[in-house]
C-alpha positions as CSV (number, residue, x, y, z in Angstrom):
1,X,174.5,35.9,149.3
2,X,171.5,34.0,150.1
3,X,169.8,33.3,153.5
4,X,171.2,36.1,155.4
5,X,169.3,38.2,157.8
6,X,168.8,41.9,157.9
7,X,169.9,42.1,161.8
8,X,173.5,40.8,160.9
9,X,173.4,43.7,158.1
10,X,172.3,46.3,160.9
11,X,174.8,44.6,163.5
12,X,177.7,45.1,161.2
13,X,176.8,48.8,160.0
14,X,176.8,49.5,163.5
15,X,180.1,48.1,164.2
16,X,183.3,50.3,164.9
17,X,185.1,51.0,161.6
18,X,188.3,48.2,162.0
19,X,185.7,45.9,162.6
20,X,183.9,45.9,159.6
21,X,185.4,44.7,156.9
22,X,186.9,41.7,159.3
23,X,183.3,40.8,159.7
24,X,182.0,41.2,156.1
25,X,185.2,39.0,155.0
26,X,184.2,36.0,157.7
27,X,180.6,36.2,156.5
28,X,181.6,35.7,153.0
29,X,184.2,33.1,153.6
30,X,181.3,31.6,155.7
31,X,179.0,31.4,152.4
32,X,181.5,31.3,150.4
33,X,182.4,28.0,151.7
34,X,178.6,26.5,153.3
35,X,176.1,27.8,150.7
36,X,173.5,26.4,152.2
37,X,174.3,28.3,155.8
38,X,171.5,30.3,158.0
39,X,172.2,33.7,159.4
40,X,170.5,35.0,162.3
41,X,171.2,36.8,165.6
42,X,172.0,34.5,168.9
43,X,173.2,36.5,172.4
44,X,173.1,39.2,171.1
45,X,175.7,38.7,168.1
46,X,175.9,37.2,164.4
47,X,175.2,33.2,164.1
48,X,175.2,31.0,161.5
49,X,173.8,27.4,161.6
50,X,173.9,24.5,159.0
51,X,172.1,21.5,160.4
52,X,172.3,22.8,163.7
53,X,175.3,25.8,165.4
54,X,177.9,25.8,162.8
55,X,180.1,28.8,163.8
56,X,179.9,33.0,164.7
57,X,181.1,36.2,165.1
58,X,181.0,39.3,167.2
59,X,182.6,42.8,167.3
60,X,183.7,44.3,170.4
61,X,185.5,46.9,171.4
62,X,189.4,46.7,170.6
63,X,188.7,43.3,168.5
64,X,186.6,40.9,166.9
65,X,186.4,37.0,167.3
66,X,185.0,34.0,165.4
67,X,183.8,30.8,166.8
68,X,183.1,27.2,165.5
69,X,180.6,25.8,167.5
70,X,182.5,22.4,167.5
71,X,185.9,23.7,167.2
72,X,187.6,20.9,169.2
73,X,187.1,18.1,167.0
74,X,188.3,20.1,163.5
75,X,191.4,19.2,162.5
76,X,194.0,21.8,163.1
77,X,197.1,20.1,162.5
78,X,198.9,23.9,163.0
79,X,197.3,24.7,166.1
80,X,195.4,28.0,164.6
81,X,192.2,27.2,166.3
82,X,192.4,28.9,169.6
83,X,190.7,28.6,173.4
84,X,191.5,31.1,175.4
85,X,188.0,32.3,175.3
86,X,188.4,35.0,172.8
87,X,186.8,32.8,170.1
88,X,188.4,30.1,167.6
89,X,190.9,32.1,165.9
90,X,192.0,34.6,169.2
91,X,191.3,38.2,169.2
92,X,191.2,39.9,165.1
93,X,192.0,43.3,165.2
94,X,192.7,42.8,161.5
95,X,192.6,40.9,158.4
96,X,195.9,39.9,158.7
97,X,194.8,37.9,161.7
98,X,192.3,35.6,159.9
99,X,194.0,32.6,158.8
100,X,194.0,32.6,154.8
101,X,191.4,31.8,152.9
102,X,192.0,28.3,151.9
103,X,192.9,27.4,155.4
104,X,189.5,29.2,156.5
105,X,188.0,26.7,154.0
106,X,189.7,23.6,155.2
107,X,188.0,24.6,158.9
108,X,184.6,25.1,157.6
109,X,184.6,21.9,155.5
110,X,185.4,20.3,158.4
111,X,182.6,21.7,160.7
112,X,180.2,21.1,158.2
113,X,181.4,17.3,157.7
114,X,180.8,16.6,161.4
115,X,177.4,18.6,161.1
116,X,176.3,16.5,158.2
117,X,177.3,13.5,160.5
118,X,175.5,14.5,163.1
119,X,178.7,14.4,165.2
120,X,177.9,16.0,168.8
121,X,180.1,17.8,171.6
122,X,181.2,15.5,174.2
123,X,179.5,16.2,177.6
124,X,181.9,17.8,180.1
125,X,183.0,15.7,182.9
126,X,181.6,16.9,186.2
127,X,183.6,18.4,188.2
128,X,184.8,16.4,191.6
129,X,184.6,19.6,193.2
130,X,182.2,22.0,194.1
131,X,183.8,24.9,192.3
132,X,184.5,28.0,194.4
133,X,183.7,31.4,193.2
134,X,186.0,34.7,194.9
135,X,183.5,37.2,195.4
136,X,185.0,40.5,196.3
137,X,185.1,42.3,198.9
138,X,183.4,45.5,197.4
139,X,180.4,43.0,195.8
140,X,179.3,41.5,199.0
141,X,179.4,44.9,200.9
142,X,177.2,45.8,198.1
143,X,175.0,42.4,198.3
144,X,174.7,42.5,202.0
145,X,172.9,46.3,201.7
146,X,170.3,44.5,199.7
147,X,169.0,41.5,201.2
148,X,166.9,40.7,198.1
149,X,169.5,41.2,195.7
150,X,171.7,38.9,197.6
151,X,168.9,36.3,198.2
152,X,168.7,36.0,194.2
153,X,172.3,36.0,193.7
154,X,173.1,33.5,196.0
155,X,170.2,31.3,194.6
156,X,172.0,31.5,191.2
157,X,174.0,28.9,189.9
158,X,178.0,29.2,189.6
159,X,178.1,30.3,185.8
160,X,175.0,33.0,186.9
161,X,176.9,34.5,189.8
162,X,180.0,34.1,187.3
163,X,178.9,36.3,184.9
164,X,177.8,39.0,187.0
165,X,181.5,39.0,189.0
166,X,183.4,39.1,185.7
167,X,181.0,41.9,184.3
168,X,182.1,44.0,187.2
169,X,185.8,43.2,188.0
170,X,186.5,43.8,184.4
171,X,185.2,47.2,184.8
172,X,188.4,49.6,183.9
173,X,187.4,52.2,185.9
174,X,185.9,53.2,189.7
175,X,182.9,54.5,188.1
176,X,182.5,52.0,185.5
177,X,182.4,49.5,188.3
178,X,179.8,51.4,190.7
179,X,177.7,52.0,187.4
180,X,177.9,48.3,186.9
181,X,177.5,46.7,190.3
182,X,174.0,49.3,190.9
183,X,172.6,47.3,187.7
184,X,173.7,44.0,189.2
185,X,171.7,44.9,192.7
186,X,168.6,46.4,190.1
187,X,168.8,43.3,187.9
188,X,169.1,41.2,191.0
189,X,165.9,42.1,192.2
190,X,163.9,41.6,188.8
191,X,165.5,38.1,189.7
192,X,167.9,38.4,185.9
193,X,170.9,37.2,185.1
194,X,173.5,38.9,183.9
195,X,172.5,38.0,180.0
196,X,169.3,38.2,180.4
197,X,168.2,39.9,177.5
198,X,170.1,37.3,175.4
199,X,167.8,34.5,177.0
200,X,165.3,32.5,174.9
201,X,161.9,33.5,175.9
């Protein structure tokens, strides 16, 4: 398996047990299929590029998820390729949820046809609207304690403020969430966002 990188090697060792072997089978379809594919580690999780982003895959929790970077313009005349946020092909908790392998190949030829093409994303449309972000109540209490907390956060952009909101509300417990939003305040005041230590230096 040429051009890999050690991290991905670490990141996958490291990995709970289900996830492992989901991931070691998506990085060898990924070679498997672009030979000519660079590994390395983006946000925090596995990448590969060819020509530019080509596709990736993280572990988490409960589940794994792969993404093609350009996923809306590869054909998927079944509707396998997903957007609900949990990656291209929806939460994997197994191998039984990749697609099979020749399918996996059709995808990948595809994403590296429109790399080789040069073929870029569309630009979103703007939105008409300002986009309004429900802060709640137990955040702003929190905010408001810290006045230079609060004066980063509301200097943040929508996806910034975002990030830190879903961090917290997702939080399944009380003391998960009071863990999470005393980070926010500490973070806050370093002036971070939430992914900060995913940024590009």
């Amino acid at each position: 398996m040429a051009k890999t990188d050690k991290r991905v090697d670490a990141y996958i060792e490291k990995s709970a047990a289900f996830a492992q072997p989901i991931l070691q089978h998506l990085r060898k379809l990924v070679h498997t299929n672009c030979p000519d594919v660079e590994e390395t580690i983006k946000w925090g999780f596995p990448c590969f590029d060819y020509k530019g982003p080509f596709c990736s895959m993280a572990a988490f929790k409960n589940h794994c998820a792969f993404g093609f970077w350009k996923y809306k313009l590869i054909p998927d005349p079944k509707g396998v390729l997903s957007n609900d946020g949990m990656g291209s092909l929806g939460k994997i908790t197994s191998l039984k949820d990749i697609p099979a392998q020749k399918e996996m190949a059709a995808f990948l030829k595809a994403a590296m046809k429109l790399n080789d093409e040069g073929v870029k994303l569309p630009k979103p449309a703007k939105a008409a609207e300002k986009k309004e972000l429900v802060v709640p109540d137990y955040v702003s209490k929190a905010l408001k304690k810290n006045k230079k907390a609060l004066a980063i956060f509301e200097a943040f952009s929508y996806s910034h403020k975002k990030e830190y909101i879903e961090w917290i509300t997702e939080a399944k417990t009380d003391e998960t969430r009071n863990k999470r939003i005393a980070t926010m305040l500490e973070w806050l005041e370093e002036g971070k966002a939430r992914n900060w230590k995913y940024a590009k230096k």
